[in-house]
C-alpha positions in Angstrom: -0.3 3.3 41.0 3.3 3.3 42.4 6.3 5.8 41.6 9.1 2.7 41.0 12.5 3.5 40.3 16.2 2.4 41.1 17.7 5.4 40.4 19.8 4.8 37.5 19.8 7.7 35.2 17.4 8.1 32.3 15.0 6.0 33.5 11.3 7.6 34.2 9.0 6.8 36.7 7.7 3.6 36.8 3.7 3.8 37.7 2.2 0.7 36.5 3.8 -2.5 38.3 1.0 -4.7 38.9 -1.8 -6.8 36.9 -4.5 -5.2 35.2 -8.2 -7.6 35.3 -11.1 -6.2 34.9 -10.1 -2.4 35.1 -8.3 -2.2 38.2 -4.5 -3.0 38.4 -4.1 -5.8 41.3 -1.4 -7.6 43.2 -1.2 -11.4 42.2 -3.1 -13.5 44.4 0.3 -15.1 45.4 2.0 -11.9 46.1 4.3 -13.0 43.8 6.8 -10.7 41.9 9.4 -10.8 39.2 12.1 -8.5 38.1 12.3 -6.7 35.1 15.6 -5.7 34.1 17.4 -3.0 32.2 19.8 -4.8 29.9 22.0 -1.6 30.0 23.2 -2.1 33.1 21.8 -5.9 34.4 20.2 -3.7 37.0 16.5 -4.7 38.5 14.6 -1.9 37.2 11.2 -2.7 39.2 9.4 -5.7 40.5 6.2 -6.6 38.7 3.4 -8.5 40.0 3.8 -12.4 38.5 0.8 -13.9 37.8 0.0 -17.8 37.6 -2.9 -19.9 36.8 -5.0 -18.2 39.8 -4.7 -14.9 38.6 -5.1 -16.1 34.7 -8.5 -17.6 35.4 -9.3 -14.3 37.1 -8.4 -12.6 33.9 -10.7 -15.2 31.7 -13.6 -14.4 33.6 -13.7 -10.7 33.5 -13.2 -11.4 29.5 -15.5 -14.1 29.9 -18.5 -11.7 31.5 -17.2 -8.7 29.3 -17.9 -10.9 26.2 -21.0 -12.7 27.4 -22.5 -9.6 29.1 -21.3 -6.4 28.5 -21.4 -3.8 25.9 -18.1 -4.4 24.0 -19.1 -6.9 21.1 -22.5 -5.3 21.3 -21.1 -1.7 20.3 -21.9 -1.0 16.8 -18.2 -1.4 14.9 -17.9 2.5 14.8 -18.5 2.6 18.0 -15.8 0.7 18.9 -13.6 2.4 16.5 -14.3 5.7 18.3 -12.7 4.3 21.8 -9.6 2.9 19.4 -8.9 5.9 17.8 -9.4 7.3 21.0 -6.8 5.3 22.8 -4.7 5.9 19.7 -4.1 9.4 20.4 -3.5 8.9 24.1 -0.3 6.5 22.8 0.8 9.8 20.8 0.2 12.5 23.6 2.5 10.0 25.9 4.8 9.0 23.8 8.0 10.2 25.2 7.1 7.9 28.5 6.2 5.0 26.4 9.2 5.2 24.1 11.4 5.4 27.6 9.4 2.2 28.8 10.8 0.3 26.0 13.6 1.6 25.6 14.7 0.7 29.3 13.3 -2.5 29.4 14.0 -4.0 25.7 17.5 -2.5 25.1 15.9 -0.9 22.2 16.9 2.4 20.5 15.1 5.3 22.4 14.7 7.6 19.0 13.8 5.0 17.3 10.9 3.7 19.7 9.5 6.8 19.1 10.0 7.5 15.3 8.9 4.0 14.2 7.5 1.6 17.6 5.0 4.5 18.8 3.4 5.5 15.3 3.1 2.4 14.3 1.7 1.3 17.6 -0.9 4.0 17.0 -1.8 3.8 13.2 -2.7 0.0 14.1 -5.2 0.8 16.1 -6.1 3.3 13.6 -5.9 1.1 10.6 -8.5 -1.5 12.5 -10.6 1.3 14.2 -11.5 2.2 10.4 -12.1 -1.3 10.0 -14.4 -2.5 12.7 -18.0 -0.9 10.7 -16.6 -2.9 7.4 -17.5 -7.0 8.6 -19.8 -7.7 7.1 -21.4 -11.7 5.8 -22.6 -12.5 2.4 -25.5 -13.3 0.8 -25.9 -17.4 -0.4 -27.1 -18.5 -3.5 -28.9 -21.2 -2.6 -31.6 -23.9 -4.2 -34.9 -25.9 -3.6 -37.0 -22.9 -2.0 -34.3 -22.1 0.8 -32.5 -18.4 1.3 -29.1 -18.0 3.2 -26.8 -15.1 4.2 -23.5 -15.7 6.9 -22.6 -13.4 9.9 -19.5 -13.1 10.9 -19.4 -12.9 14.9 -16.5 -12.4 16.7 -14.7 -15.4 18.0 -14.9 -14.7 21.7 -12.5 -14.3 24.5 -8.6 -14.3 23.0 -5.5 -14.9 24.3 -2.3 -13.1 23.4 0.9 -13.9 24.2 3.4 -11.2 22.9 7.5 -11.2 22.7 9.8 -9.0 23.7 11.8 -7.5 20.9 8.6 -4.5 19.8 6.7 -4.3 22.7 4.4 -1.9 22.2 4.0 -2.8 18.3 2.6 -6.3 18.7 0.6 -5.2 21.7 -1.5 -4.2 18.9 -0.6 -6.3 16.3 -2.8 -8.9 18.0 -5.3 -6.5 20.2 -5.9 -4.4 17.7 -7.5 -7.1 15.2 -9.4 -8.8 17.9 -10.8 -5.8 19.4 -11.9 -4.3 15.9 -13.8 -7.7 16.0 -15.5 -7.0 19.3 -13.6 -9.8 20.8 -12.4 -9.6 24.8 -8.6 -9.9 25.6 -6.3 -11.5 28.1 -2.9 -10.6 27.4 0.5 -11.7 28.5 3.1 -9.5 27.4 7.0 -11.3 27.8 8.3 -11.6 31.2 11.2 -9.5 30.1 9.3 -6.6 28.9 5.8 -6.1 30.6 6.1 -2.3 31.1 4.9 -0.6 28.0 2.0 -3.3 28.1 0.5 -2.0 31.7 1.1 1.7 30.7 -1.5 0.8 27.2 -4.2 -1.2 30.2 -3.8 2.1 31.9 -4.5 4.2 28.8 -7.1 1.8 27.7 -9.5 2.5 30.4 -8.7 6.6 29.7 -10.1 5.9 26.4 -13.6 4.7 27.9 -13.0 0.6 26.8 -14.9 -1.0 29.2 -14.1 -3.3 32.3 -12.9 -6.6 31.6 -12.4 -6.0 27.7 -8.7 -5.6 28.2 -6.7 -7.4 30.8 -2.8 -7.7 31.2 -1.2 -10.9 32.9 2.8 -10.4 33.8 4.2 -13.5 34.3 6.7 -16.5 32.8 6.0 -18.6 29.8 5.4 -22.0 31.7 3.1 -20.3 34.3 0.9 -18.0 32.5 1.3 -18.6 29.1 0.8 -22.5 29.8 -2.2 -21.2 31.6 -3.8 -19.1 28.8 -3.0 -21.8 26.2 -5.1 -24.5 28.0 -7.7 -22.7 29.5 -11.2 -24.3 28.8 -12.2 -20.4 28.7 -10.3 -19.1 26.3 -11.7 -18.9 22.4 -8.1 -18.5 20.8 -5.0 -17.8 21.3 -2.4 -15.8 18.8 1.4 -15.8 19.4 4.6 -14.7 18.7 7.7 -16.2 19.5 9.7 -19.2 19.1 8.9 -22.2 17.6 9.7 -24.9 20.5 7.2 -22.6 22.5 4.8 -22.2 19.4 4.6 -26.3 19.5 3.7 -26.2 23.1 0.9 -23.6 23.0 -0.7 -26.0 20.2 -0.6 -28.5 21.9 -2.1 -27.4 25.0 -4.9 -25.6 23.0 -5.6 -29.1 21.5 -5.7 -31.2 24.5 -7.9 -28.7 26.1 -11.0 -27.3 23.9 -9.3 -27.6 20.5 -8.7 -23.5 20.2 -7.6 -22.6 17.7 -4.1 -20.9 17.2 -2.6 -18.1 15.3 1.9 -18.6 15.5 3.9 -16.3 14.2 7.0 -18.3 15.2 10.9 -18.6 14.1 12.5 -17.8 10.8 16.0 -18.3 9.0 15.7 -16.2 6.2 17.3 -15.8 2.8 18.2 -12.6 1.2 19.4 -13.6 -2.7 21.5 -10.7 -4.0 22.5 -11.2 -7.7 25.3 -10.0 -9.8 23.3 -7.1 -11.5 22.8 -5.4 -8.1 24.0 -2.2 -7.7 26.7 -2.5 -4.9 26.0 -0.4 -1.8 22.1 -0.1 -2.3 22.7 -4.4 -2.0 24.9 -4.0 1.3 22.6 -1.3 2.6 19.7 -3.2 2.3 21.3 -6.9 3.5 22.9 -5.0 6.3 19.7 -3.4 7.6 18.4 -6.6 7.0 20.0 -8.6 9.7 20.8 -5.6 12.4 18.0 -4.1 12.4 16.5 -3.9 15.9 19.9 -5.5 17.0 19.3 -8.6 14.8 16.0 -9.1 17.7 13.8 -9.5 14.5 11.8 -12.4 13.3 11.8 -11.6 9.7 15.6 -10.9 9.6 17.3 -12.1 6.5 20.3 -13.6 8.6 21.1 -16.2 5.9 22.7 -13.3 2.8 23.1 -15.6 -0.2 25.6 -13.3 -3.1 26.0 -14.4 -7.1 29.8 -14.6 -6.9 30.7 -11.9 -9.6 30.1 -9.4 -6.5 30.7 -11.5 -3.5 34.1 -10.1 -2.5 32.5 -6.4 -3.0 29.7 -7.1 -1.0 31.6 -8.7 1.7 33.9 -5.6 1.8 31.1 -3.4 2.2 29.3 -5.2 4.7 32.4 -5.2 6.9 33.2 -1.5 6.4 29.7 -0.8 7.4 30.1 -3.3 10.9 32.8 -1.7 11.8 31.4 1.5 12.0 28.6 0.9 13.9 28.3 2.5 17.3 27.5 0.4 20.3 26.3 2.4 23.3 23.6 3.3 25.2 20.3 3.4 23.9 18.8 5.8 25.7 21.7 8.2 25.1 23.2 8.1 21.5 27.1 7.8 21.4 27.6 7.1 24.9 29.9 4.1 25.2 28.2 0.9 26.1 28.2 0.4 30.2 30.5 -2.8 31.0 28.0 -3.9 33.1 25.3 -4.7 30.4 24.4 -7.1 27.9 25.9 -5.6 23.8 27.2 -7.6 21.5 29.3 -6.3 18.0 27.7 -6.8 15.1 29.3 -9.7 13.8 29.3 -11.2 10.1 30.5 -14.9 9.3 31.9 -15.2 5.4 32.1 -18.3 3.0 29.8 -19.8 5.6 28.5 -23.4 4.4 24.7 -24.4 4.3 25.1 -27.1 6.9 26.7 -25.3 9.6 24.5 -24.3 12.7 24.8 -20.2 12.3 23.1 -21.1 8.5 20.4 -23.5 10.0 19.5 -22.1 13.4 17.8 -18.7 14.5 20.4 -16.9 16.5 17.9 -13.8 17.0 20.7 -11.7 17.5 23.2 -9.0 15.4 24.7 -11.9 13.3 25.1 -12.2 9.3 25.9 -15.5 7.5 27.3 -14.6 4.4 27.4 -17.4 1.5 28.5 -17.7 -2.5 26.4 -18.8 -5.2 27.0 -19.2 -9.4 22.6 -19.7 -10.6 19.4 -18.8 -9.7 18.3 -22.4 -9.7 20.9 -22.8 -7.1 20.5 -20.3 -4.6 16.5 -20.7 -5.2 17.2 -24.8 -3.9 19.5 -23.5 -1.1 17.1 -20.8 0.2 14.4 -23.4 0.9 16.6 -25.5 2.2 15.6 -24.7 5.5 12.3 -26.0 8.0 11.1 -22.3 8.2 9.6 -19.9 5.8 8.7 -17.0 7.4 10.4 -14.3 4.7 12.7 -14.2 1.9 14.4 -10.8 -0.2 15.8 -10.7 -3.7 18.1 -7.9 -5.0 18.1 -7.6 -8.7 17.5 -5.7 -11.6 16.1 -8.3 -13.8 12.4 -8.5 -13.7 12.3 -12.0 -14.7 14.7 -13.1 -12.3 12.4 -11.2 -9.3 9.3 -13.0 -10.6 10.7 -16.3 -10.9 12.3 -16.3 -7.1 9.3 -14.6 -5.2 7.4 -17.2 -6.7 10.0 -19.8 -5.5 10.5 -19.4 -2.4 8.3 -20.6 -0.1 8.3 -18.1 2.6 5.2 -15.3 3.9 6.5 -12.6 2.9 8.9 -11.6 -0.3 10.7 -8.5 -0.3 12.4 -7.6 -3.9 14.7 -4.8 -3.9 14.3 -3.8 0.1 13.8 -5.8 3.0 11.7 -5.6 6.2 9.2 -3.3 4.9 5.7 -3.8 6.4 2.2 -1.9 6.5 -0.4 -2.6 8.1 -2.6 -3.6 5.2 0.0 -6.3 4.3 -0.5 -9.3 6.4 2.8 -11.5 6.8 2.9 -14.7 8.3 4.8 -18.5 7.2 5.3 -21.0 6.1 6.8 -24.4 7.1 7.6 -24.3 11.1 7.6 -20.7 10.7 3.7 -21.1 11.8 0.2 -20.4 10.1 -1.9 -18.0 10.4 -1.2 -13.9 9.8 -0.9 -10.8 11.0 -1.9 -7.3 9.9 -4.0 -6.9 6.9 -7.2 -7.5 7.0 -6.6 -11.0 7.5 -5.7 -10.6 10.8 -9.1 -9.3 11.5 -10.9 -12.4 9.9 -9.0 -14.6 12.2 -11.1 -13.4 14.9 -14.1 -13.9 13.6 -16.7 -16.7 13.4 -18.8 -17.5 10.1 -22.3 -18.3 10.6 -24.1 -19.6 7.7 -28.4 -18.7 8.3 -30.7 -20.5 6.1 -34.5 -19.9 5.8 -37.0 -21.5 3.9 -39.1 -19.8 1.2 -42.5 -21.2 1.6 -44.5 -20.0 -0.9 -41.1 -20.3 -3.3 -42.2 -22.2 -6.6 -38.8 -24.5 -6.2 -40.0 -25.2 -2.7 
């Protein structure tokens, strides 16, 4: 462990700067290190080791012999639960340094890391520590003096390559799962936002996981990620993140051992808000739609699709609500934003058409394309007119009209009458080149498990 720190203000103590394989943080075999950045300011906040193939295939074989050998997947599923729940609490009892680490290195919101990021963070591991003693296989009805039952085993040694926008929260969305499952973990968190990730390796070992179970790889996309998605190794891999990078990791798990993949990728989705909707509970809920998070947000519903007997009011109230949104300092609330960093106004585009680029591509940023439409047969054509599907909201009063679009649209996830409200029983995932596969819910879990059908004969069986 290191004390790190460039002296800027607000920023804690950096102790965890290196890569964690097989319980002990290390240096990369290269020496190699990146910077990570504090989008504030553009200042280097700390240099973290940057691992590459080398150091990956170190990480797969600790997982590798953690799997194979060592007690993890042998635990009982409440035994595993126990070091969860365990390592759950340690997130709360540190949260203020953990809500900093993100905070400094992902631009994001510091009260808001630690109202929403950390709890949820912690009630994933919850939510799959209760769930690791429920996998269970079922019993076969079969014929011709044979008996069967499956098992579901875990899949083996799993990749995870995490983005940068919730840090902490999708840490878990994909270790959580896997480990419920009694699988063994190499993770790369994103090269811009590693921090938080080393600080949970740290706090993992606390809780009594065992060597190997856990390991954390720093590094770039087309280093380690490449390296994790090919690896002969490696028993899956799940994702987050773009979809040009989504193709890529498929198609190096194919050409290698044919892993399979779990993508979570890009979305462009439609918010339909119809004439009946009341007003500002429609703008409230489009406009926390999109800027949420700063617009960083997958599932945002950056494409805002309004029946035109309230297009002008909405508009209006969209703009009144821009306009009075603070951009400062994260890390200290009404502070004026620092020249020196990366901010961006919240900006809304009106009468926008469905063929122009800020209505077809993801922007991933604070941006709202606002757009006019007379039926519900219309704006149901026009919100699938896209090659991602990865959520969709309707705002309406009319029952029939909610039924009839959630059933529509082809998207993951439907929100009617709010927007971007997840649990962690309810998995979400898309459709299209949104990706396959889903996260959260118990879903998730099955994902990282193998089905094994057993068959026996019955000899003295009369049907034998």
């Amino acid at each position: 462990m290191a004390d790190h720190s460039n002296g800027s203000s607000n920023i804690p103590p950096i102790r965890f700067t290196k890569l964690f394989i097989n319980g002990h943080f290390v240096d990369s075999i290269s020496g190699k290190t990146m910077e990570t950045m504090d989008p504030r300011t553009g200042e280097v906040i700390v240099r973290v080791s940057d691992a590459d193939s080398e150091d990956v295939d170190l990480a797969v074989k600790a997982a590798r012999h953690a799997f194979d050998h060592g007690p993890w997947p042998r635990f009982s599923g409440s035994e595993r639960g126990r070091m969860m729940m365990k390592l759950a609490d340690m997130i709360e009892e540190n949260v203020e340094e953990i809500a900093a680490l993100d905070a400094i290195n992902g631009g994001k919101l510091f009260s808001l890391c630690k109202l929403v990021d950390m709890p949820v963070a912690a009630n994933t591991l919850r939510y799959y520590a209760g769930a690791a003693d429920k996998v269970h296989g079922t019993v076969l009805k079969l014929s011709k003096g044979l008996q069967g039952y499956t098992l579901r085993e875990p899949i083996g040694v799993v990749g995870c390559i995490i983005p940068w926008n919730f840090p902490s929260i999708m840490f878990f969305t994909k270790a959580a799962p896997a480990l419920a499952a009694g699988c063994t973990l190499v993770i790369k968190p994103a090269e811009h936002s590693p921090l938080s990730a080393l600080f949970f390796a740290h706090l993992s070992k606390l809780a009594g996981i065992p060597d190997g179970v856990i390991n954390v790889v720093n590094g770039f996309g087309d280093t380690a990620g490449a390296a994790i998605s090919s690896h002969m190794g490696i028993d899956k891999v799940t994702f987050t993140g773009s979809t040009e990078v989504g193709r890529k990791i498929m198609m190096a798990a194919a050409a290698s051992n044919l892993k399979p993949v779990t993508l979570e990728l890009g979305g462009k989705s439609p918010l339909l808000i119809f004439d009946d909707a009341d007003v500002d509970e429609a703008s409230d809920i489009a406009f926390n739609g999109v800027f949420f998070n700063k617009g960083e947000i997958c599932i945002a519903g950056s494409r805002v699709y309004v029946q035109e007997g309230i297009y002008d009011k909405i508009v209006n109230k969209l703009v009144e609500k821009a306009n009075a949104w603070v951009v400062g300092d994260p890390l200290i609330p009404g502070l004026i934003k620092d020249p020196r960093g990366y901010y961006i106004q919240p900006t809304i585009f009106a009468d926008v058409e469905d063929d122009m680029i800020i209505a077809k591509e993801e922007i991933f940023g604070p941006v709202m394309s606002l757009m006019k439409f007379k039926t519900m047969e219309e704006a149901i054509k026009r919100a699938n007119s896209t090659v991602y599907g990865l959520a969709a909201g309707v705002i309406t009063k009319n029952l029939n009209v909610a039924n009839t679009v959630s059933r529509s649209v082809r998207a993951g996830i439907v929100w009617i009458n709010c927007y971007t409200k997840l649990e962690n029983d309810c998995p979400y995932g898309g459709y299209k080149m949104s990706g396959f596969g889903r996260d959260s819910g118990l879903d998730s879990l099955y994902q990282f498990l193998q089905i094994k059908s057993v068959v026996t004969p019955i000899h003295d069986s009369p049907w034998h």
